[in-house]
Structures are given as C-alpha cells and as structure tokens.
C-alpha positions as a LaTeX table, in Angstrom:
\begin{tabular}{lrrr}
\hline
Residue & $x$ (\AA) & $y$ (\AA) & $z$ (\AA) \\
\hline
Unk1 & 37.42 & 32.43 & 42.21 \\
Unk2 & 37.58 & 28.80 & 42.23 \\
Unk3 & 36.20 & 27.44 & 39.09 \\
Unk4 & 37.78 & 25.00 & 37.46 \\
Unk5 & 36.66 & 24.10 & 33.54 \\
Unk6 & 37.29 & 20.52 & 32.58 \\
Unk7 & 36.99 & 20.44 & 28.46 \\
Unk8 & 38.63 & 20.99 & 25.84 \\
Unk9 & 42.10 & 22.48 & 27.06 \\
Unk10 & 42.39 & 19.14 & 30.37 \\
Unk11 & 41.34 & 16.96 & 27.67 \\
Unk12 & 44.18 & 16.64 & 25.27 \\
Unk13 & 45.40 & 13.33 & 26.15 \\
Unk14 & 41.63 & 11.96 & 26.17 \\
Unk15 & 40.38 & 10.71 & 22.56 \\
Unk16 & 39.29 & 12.63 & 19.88 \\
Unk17 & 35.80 & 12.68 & 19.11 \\
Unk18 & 34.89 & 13.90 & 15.17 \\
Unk19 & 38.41 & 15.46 & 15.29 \\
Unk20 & 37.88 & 17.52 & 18.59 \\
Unk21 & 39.17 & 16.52 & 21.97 \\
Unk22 & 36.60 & 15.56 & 24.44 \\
Unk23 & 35.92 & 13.06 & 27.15 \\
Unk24 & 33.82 & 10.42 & 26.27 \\
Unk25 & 32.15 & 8.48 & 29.34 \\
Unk26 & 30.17 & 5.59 & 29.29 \\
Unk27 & 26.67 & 5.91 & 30.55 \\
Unk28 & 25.69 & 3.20 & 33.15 \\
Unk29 & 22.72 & 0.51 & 32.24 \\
Unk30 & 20.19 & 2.15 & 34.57 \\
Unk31 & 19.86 & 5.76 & 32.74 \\
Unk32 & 18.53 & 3.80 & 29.62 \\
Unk33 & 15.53 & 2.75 & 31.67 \\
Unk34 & 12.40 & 4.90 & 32.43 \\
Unk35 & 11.02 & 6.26 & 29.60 \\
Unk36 & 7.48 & 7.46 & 30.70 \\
Unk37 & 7.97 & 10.07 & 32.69 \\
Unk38 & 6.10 & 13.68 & 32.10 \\
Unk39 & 7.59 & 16.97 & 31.00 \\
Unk40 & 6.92 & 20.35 & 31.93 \\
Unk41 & 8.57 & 24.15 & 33.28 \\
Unk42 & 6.35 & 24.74 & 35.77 \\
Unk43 & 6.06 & 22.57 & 39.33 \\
Unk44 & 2.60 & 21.45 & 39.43 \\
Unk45 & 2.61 & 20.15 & 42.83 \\
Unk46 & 3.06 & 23.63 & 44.81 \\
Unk47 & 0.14 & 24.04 & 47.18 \\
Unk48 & $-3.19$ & 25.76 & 45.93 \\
Unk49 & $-4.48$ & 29.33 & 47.62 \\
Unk50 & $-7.37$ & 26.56 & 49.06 \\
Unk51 & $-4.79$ & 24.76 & 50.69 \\
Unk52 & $-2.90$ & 27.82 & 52.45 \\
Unk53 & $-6.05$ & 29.50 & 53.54 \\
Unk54 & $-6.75$ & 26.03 & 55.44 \\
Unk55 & $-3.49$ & 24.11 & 56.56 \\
Unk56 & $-5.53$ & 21.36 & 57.63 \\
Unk57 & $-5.94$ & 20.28 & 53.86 \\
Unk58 & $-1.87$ & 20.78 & 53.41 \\
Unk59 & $-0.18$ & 17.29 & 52.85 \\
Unk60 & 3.49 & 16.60 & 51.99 \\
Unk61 & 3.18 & 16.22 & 47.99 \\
Unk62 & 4.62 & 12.71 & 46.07 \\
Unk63 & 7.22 & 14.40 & 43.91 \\
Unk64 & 8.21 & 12.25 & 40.70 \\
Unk65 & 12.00 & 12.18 & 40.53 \\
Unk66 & 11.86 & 14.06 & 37.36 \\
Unk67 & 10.16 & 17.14 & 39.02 \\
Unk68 & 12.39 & 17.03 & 42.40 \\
Unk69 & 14.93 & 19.82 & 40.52 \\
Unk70 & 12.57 & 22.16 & 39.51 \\
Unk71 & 10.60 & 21.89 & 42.70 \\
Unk72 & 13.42 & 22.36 & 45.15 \\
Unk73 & 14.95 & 25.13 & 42.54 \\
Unk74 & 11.53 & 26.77 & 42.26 \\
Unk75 & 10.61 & 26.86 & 46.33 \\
Unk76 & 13.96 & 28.42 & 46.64 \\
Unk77 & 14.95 & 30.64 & 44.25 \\
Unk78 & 11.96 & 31.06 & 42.28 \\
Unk79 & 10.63 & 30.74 & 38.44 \\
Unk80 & 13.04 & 32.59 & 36.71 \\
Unk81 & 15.82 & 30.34 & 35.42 \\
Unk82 & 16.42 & 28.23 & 31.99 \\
Unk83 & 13.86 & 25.86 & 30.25 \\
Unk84 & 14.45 & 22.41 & 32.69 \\
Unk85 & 13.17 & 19.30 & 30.96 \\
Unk86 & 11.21 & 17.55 & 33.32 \\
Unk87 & 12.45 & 14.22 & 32.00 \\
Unk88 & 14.87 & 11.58 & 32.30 \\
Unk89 & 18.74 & 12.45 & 30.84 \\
Unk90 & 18.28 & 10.19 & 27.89 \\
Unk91 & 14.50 & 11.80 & 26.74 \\
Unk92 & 16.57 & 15.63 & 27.55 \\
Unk93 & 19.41 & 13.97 & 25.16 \\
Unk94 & 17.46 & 12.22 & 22.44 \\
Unk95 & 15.41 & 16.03 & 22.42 \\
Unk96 & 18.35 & 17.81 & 21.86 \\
Unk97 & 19.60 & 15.03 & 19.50 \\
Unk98 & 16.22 & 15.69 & 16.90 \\
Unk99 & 16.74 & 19.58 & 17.75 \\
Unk100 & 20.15 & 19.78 & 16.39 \\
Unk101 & 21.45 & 21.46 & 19.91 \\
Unk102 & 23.85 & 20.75 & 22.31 \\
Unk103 & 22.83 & 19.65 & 26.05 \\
Unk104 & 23.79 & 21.61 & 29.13 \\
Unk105 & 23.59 & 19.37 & 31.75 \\
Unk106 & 23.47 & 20.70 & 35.87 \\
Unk107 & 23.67 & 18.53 & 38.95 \\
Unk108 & 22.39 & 20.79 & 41.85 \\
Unk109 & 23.66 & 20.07 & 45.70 \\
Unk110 & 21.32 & 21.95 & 47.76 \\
Unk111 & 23.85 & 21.62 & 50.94 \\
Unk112 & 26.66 & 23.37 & 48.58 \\
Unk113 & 28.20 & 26.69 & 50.08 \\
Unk114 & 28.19 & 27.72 & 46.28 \\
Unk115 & 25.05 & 26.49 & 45.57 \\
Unk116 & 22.82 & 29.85 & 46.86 \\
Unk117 & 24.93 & 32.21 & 44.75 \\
Unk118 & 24.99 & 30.20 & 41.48 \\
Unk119 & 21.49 & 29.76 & 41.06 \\
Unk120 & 20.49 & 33.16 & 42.56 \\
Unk121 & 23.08 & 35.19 & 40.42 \\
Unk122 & 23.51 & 33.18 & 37.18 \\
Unk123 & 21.12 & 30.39 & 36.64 \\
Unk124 & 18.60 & 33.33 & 36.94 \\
Unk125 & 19.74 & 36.24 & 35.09 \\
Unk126 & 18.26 & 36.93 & 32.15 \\
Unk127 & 21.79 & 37.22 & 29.98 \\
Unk128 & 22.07 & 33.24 & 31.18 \\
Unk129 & 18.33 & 32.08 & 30.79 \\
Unk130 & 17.87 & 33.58 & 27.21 \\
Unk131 & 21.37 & 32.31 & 25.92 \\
Unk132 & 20.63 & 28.67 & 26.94 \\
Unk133 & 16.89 & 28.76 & 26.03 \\
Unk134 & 18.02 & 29.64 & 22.28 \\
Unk135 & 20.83 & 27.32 & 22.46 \\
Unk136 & 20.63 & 24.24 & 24.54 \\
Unk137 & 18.65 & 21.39 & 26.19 \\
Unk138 & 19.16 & 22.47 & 29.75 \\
Unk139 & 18.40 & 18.68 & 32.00 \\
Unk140 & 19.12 & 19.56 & 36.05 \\
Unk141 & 19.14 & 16.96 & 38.67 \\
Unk142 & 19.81 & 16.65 & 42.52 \\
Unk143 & 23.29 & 15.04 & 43.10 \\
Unk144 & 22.36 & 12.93 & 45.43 \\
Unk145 & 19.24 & 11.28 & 44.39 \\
Unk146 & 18.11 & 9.26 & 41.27 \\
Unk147 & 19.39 & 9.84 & 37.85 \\
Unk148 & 21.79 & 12.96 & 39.25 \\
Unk149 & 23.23 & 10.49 & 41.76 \\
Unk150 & 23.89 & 8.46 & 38.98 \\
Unk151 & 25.60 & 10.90 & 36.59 \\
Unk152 & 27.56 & 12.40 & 39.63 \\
Unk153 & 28.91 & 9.07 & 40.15 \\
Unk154 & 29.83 & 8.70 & 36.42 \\
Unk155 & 30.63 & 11.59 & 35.83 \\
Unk156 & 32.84 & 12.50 & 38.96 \\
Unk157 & 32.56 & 16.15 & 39.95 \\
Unk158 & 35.37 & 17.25 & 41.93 \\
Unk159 & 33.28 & 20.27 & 43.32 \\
Unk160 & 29.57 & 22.16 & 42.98 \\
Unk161 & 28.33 & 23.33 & 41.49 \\
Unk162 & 28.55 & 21.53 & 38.73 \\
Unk163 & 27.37 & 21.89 & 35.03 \\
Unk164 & 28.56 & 20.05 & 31.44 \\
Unk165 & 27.63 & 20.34 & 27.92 \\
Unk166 & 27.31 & 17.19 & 26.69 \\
Unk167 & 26.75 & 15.72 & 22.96 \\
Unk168 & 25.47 & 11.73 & 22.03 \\
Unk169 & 27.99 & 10.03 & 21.06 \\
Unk170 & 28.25 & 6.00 & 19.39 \\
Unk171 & 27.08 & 2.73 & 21.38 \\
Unk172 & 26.37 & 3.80 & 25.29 \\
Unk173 & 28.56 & 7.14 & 25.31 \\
Unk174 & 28.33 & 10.10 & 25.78 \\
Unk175 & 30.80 & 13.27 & 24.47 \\
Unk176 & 31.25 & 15.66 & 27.41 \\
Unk177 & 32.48 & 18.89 & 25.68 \\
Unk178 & 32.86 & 21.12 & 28.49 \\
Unk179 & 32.35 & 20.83 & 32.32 \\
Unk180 & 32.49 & 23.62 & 34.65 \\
Unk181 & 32.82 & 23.13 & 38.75 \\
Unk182 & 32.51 & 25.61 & 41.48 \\
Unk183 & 31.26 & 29.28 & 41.08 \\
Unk184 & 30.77 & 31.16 & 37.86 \\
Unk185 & 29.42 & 34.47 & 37.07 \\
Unk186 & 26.56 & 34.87 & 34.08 \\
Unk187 & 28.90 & 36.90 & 31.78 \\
Unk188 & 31.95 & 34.33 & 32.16 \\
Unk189 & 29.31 & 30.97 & 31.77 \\
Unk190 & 28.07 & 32.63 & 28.68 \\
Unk191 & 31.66 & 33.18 & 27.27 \\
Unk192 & 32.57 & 29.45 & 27.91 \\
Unk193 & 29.43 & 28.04 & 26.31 \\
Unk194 & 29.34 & 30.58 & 23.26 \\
Unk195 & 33.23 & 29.28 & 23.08 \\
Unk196 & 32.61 & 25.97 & 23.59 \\
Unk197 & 30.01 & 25.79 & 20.85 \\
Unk198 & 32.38 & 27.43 & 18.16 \\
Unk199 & 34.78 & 25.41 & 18.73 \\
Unk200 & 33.37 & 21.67 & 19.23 \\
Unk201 & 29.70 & 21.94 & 18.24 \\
Unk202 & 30.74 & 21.10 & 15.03 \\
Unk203 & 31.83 & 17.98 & 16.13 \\
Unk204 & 27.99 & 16.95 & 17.11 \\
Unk205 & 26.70 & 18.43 & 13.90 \\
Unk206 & 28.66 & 16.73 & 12.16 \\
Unk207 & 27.51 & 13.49 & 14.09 \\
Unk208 & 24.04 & 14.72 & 13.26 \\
Unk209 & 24.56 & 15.07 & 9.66 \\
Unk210 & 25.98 & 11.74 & 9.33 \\
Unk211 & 23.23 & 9.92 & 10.37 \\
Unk212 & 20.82 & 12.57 & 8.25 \\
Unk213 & 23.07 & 11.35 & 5.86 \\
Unk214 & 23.04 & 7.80 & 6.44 \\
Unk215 & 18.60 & 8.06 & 6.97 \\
Unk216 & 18.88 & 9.64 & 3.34 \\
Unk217 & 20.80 & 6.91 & 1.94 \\
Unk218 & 18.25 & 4.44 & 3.45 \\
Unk219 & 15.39 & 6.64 & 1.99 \\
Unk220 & 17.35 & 6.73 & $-1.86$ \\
Unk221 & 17.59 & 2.98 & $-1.13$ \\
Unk222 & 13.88 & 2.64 & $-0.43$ \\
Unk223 & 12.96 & 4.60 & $-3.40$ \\
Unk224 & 15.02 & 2.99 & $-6.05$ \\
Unk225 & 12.95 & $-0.45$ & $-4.69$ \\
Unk226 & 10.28 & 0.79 & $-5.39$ \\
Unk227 & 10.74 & 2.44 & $-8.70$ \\
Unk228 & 12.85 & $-1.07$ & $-9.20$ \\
Unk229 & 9.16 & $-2.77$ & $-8.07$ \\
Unk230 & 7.19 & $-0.50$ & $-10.09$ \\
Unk231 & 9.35 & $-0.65$ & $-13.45$ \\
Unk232 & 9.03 & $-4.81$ & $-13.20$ \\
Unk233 & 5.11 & $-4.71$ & $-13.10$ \\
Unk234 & 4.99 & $-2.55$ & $-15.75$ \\
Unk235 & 6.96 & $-4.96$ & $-18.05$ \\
Unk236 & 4.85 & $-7.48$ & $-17.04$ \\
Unk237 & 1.66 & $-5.65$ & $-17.64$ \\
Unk238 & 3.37 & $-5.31$ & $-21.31$ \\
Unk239 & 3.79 & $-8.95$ & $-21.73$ \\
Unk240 & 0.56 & $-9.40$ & $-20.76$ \\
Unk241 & $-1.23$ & $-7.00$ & $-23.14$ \\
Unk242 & 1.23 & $-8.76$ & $-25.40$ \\
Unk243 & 0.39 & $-12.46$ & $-24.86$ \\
Unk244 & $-3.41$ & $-11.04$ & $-25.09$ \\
Unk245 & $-3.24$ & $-9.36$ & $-28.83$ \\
Unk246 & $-0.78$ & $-12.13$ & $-29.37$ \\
Unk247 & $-4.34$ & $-14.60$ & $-29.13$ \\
Unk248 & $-6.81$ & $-12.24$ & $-30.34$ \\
Unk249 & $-4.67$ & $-12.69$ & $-33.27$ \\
Unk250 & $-4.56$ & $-16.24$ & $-33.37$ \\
Unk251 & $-8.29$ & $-16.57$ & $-32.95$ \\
Unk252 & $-8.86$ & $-13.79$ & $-35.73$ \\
Unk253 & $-6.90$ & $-16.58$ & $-38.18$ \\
Unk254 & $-8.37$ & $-19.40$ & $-36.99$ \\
Unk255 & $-12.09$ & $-18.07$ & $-37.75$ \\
Unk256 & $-10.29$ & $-17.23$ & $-40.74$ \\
Unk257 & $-9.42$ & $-20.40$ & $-42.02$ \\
Unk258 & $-12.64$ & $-22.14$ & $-40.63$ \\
Unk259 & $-14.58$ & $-19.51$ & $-43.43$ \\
Unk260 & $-12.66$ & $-20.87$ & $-45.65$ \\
Unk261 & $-13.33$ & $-24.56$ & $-44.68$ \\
Unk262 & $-16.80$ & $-23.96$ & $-44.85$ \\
Unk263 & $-17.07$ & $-22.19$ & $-48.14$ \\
Unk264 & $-15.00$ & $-24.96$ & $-49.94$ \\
Unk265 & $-17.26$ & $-27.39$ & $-47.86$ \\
Unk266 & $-20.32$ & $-25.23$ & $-50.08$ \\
Unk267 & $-18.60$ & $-25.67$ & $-53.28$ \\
Unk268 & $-18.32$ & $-29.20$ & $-53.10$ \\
Unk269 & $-22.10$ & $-29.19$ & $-52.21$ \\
Unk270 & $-23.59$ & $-27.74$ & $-55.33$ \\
Unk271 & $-22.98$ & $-30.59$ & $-57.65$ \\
Unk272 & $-24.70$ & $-33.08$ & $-55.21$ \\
Unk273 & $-27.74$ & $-30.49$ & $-55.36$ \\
Unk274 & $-27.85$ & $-30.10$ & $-59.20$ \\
Unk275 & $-28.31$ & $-33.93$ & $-58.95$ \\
Unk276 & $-31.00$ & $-34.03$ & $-56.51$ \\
Unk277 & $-32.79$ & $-30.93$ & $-58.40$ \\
Unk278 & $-32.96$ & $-33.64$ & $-61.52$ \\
Unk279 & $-34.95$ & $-36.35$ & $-59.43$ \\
Unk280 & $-37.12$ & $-33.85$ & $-57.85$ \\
Unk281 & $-40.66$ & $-34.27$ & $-58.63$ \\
Unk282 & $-42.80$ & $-31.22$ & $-59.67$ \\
Unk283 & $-44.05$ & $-30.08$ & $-56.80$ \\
Unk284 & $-47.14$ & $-29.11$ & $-58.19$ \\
Unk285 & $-47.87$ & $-32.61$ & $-59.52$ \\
Unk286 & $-46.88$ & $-32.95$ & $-55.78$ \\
Unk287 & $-49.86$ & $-31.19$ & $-54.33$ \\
Unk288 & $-52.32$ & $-33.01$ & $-56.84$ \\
Unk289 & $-50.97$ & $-36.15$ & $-55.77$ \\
Unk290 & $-52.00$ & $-35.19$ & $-52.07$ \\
Unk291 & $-55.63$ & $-33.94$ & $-53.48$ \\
Unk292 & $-56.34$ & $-37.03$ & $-55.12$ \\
Unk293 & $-55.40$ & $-38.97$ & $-51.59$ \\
Unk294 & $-51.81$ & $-40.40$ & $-52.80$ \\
Unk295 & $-50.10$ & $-40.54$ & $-50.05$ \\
Unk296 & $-46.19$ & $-40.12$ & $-50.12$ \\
Unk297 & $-44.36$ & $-42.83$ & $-49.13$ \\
Unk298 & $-41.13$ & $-43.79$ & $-47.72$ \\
Unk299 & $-38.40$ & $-45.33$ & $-49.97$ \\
Unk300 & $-34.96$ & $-46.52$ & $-49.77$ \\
Unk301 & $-33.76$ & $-45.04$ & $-52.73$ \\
Unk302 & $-35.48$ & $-41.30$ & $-51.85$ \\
Unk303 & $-33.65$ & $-41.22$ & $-48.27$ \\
Unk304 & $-30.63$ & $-42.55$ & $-49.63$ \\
Unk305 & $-30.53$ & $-39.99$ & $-51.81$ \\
Unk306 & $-31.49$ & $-37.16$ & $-49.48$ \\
Unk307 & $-28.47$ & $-38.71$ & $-47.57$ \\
Unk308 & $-25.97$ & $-38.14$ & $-49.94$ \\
Unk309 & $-27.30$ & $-34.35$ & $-49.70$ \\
Unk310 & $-26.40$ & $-33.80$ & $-46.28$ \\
Unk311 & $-22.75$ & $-35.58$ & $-45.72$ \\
Unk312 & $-21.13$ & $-31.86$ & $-46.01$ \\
Unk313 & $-21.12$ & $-28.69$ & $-44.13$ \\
Unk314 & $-24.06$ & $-29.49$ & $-41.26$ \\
Unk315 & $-23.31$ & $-26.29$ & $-39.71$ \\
Unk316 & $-27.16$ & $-25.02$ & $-39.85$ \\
Unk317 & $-29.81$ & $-26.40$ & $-37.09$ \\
Unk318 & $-33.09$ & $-26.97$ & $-38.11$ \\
Unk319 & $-35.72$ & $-27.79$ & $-35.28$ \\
Unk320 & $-39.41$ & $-29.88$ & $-36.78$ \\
Unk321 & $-42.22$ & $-29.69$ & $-34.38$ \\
Unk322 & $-45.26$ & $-32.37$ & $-35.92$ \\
Unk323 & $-48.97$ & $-31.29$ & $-35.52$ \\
Unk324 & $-48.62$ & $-34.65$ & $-33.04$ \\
Unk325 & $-46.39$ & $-33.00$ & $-30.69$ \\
Unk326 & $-43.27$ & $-34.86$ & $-32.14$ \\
Unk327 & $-40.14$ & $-33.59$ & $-32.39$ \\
Unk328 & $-36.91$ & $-33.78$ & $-34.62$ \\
Unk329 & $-33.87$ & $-32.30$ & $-34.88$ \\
Unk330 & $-31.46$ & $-32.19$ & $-38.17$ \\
Unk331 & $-28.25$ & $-30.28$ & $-39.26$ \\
Unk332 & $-28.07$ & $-28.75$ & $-42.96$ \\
Unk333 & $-25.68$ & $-26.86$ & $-44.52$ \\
Unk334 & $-25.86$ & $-23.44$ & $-44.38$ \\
Unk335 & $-26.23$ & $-23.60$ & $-48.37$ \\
Unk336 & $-29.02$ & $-26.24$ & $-48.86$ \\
Unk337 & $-32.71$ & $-25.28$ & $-50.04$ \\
Unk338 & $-35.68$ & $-24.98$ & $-48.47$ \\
Unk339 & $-36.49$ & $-28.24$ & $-50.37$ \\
Unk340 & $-33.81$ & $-30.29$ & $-48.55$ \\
Unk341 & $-35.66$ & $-29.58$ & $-45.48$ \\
Unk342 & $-39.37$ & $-31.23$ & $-46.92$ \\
Unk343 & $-37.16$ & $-34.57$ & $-48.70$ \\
Unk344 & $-36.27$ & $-34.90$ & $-44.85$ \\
Unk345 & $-39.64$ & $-34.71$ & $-43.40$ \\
Unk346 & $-40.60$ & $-37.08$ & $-46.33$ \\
Unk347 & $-37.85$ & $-39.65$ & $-45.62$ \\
Unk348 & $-38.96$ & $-40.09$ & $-42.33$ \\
Unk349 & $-42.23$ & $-41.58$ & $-43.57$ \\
Unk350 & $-44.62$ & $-40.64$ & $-41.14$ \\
Unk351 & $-48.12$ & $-41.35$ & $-41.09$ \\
Unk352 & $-50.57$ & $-39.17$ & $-41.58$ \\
Unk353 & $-47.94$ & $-36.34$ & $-42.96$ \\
Unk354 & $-48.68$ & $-36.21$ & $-46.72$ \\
Unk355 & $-50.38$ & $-32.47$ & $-47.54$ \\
Unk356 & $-48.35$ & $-29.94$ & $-45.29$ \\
Unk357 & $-46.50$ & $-26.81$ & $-45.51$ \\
Unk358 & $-43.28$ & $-25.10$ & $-42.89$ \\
Unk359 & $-43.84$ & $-22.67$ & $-41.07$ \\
Unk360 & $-41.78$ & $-20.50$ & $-38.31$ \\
Unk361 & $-42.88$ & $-19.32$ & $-35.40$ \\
Unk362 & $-41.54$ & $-15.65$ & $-34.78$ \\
Unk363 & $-41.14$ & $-13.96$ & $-36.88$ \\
Unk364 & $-44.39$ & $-16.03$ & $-38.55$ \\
Unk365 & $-43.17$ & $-16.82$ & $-41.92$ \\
Unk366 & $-44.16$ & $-19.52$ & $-44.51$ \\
Unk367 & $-42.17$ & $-21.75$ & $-46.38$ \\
Unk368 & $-44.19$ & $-23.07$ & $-49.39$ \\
Unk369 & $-43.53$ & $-23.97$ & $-53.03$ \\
Unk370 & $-42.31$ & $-20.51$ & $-53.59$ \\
Unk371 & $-39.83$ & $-21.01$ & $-51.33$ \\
Unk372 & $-38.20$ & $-24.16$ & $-52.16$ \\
Unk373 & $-35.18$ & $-22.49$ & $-54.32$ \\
Unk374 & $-34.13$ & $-20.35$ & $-51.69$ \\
Unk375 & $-31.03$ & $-21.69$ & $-49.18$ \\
Unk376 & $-31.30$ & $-21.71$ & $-45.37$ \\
Unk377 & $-28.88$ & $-18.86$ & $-45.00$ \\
Unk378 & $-31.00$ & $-16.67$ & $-47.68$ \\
Unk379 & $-34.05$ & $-17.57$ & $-45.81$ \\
Unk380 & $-33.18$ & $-16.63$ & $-42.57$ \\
Unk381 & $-32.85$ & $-20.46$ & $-41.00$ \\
Unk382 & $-28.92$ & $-19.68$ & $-40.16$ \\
Unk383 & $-27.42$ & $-21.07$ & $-38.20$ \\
Unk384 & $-30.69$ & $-22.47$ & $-36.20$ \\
Unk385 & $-34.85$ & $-22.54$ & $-36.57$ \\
Unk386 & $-37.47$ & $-23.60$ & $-35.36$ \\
Unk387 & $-39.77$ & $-25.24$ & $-38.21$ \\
Unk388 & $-43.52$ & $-26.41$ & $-37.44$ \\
Unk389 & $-45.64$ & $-28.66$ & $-39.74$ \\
Unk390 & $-48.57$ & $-27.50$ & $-41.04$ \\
Unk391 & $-51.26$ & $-29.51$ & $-42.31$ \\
Unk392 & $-53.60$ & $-28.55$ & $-45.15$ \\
\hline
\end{tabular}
C-alpha cells in the first residue's frame, strides 16, 4: 500500500503548536476573499426528469466553484459520502471553529489512478461517512481548480489522494494535524483520525477555550462598566434627593422666621391702634352727622393719623370699588380693624362719599358698625378683598 501520513510522527522538527507538533502553513491572501457563496449536500444543478425526457431542453449547467466537488463526486460515485460544505475553506473553517470540531480537509484529482477506489470504497462507506459526520467539518475541492488549486499549491501534496485535518491557528495560519496521501482503506482512515484527535485535538480545544476565555473576560469587563455606570448614577440620584430635602428645609425655616417677622411686626402695631381707638369718633354720632347732611371732610391731621396706622406689616390687600366706577387699592396689616379700612376711604376725601357702608362681593357680606372691632384676618379680608362702597 502506498500511503504515506504526514503529521504528527514527520513533524517533530516542525514547531509546536499548544504543546503538540504540527505543521503550521500560512494561508495565501486569496482564500480570505469570497465570502458569499451558498451551502448545501445536495447538487442542485443535476438535470430535471423534464429535461431527460426532452434533450433538446438539456444545456451544460454554470457550476459555482463551491459546488464543482460535490457535483463531479456526485455524477460519479453517487450521494453517499460525508457532509461536504458547499463553501469556501475559510466559511468550512470558521464553521468548525464555532462547532468546537476539527476540519478534514480533501483535495480530489479526478485523473488520479487512486482516485476511483478511494471515493468508491472509503469516502462512501458508511463506517467513514458516520465517523466524520459526528466528528468533523469535511471541505473537498478539485486540485486543480479554484480554492483546491490553491491549497494544493500551499499545501504541497506529494501524491492523491489527498486528505488533512486541519485546526485555525493565530494571524493567517493554519495547524495541519494530520495529512494522509495515496490510498487508504475505511477501517485504517478511521484509526488515524480517531488517533489523531486523541492525541492533538486538544491542542485546538484548547485554542478554543482560550479565546472563550478571553470573550468571557471581555464580557466580566463589560459588566463591571456597567454595574461601575449604574453604582455612579445612583450616588448621584442620592445627592440629588439630598440637595432637594437639603432646600425644602431651608425654605421650611425661612417661612419660619418670616412668621415670626410678621407677628412681632403685629405687636408693635397694637399700641398705634389703642391710640387711634382714642380719637375715633362714635360712630353712631357718625351716622347722625350724615342724617343731618354733615358731610365728612378731609383733614390733615385725620390722614396723618391714619398714616401712622399703616407704616407696619402691609401684608393684607384690600381692593375699593366707588359707586362711580373708581378704583383704589391699599395694603393693611393683617391685624388692623375693619375701621382702618373706612378712616382710609375717609382720608381720601371724596365727594359725594359721606353715608356708606363695605360690602364684599362673594361671598356677599357686610361690613357695618358691628363690624368695625373685628381685624382683616378675623373677618375673612386675608391676605386680599375685594371691598365695594355702598351708599345709603
């Protein structure tokens, strides 16, 4: 018999890949190109039963170069033989790559003397076609066409036919495990694979793991960013929510302290209205006054006095509408009567305002002599009203 197995025991004095000796080769620029080609077992381009029963409509098919293999293996020795990617090498090696598997690798040469027997008697028994389906990638390619040409050329076969099982490797190599050239029967190609495997498949697997490894690193790495992200948002939601209570607080105190300003602003108030109260005319004697047709009257020394009343604490809004259509607008304290608000109207001195009475809107409510004691906050006039004059 004259095969001759190129691997493991020829390669000593080649380097070591992952502590097993191999040969590693260096894939030329052209195999990297390509990458939309189809895949598929069975040839898709044999003639229809339309076609035979009328020659006439038989024309020579256009055969991608990834199908030429299976459709010269398939016209000639049939459909029994191992799962062929119908692909380019580097899509059948970046497969086996994500599968975890080695590749087998076989460069047919039709014109071969071996060629007949090797595909009739192992690449299609069933000991050979199970074993590599659960086991390997299997890529085939014409020697001397396209990408097989190309691999032939690299890869330097002394004889056919001629098969490999190869394993990715760093940069633009490739790790070729095992090679196998001339004839082989299915028992003894089964041996050398299931050997082969045992001994160096480690070697890819543990290529494999490494950059499982090295893809789990880069997810940790990815995680802890985010978690790293996620925990610095969170501390500045917290200052945040801090800053926030931090001026609810402030605001709290400063309405606070303004309460306080305004009720020491109300103390201070009272004696100036226990003065007033003692120059305040009876308002009864008041009303006769208006019966008998005296008419109030401006004077300096009434509005200066009803000044003095209001120089503290004008935190309550008082709004006068006149039976005229006139309007005014005054601030009072908060504290001040009911009377403050009629010395006002009288200070202004308007004509034709001598017998009148206040009254709001909505609710309707009169302020009268009854009234007069009670402060704008008691009667409701806090912290604005509306006022109109009524006549009587």
């Amino acid at each position: 018999m004259s095969l001759t197995i190129r691997g493991s025991a020829k390669a000593r004095d080649q380097p070591s890949c992952n502590g097993f000796f191999c040969r590693m080769v260096c894939l030329p620029k052209c195999i990297f190109g390509g990458f939309s080609r189809v895949m598929g077992r069975r040839n898709q381009y044999q003639p229809s039963e339309l076609q035979l029963q009328h020659p006439q409509l038989l024309h020579p098919p256009v055969v991608p170069e990834d199908w030429a293999f299976l459709v010269s293996f398939e016209q000639q020795y049939g459909t029994t033989h191992p799962f062929f990617y119908a692909c380019s090498f580097m899509q059948a090696l970046k497969i086996a790559e994500d599968e975890h598997k080695l590749m087998f690798m076989y460069l047919h040469s039709p014109e071969h003397p071996f060629t007949p027997s090797f595909c009739s008697r192992t690449l299609s028994s069933e000991l050979v076609v199970q074993f590599l389906d659960a086991n390997f990638v299997c890529w085939g390619a014409i020697a001397d066409r396209g990408e097989g040409l190309q691999m032939a050329a690299t890869l330097q076969p002394a004889s056919f036919p001629f098969c490999a099982v190869i394993a990715p490797a760093a940069g633009n190599n490739i790790a070729v495990l095992q090679q196998m050239e001339g004839p082989i029967d299915p028992a003894e190609l089964v041996e050398i694979l299931q050997r082969t495997m045992e001994e160096q498949g480690s070697a890819f697997g543990t290529t494999v793991r490494g950059r499982e490894e090295e893809h789990l690193r880069a997810r940790i790495k990815e995680e802890e960013r985010i978690k790293a992200r996620a925990k610095e948002q969170e501390k500045l939601r917290a200052d945040r929510q801090l800053r926030e209570e931090q001026d609810a607080a402030y605001f709290v105190a400063l309405q606070r302290d303004q309460e306080k300003e305004n009720l020491r602003n109300a103390r201070a108030q009272k004696p100036i209205e226990a003065s007033n109260q003692t120059n305040y005319q009876n308002p009864r004697q008041m009303h006769r006054e208006k019966q008998l047709g005296k008419p109030r009257q401006s004077s300096s020394v009434g509005e200066a006095q009803y000044k003095e009343t209001i120089t503290h604490g004008k935190d309550t809004q008082i709004l006068i509408r006149f039976p005229g259509g006139e309007r005014r607008e005054h601030n009072f304290s908060c504290t001040d009567k009911i009377l403050s608000i009629y010395r006002y109207i009288d200070s202004l001195g308007l004509p034709g305002i001598a017998n009148y009475r206040l009254i709001s809107s909505f609710p309707r409510r009169v302020y009268s002599f009854d009234q007069m004691g009670m402060t704008l906050k008691d009667a409701g006039l806090h912290p604005r009203a509306s006022l109109f004059v009524e006549l009587l």
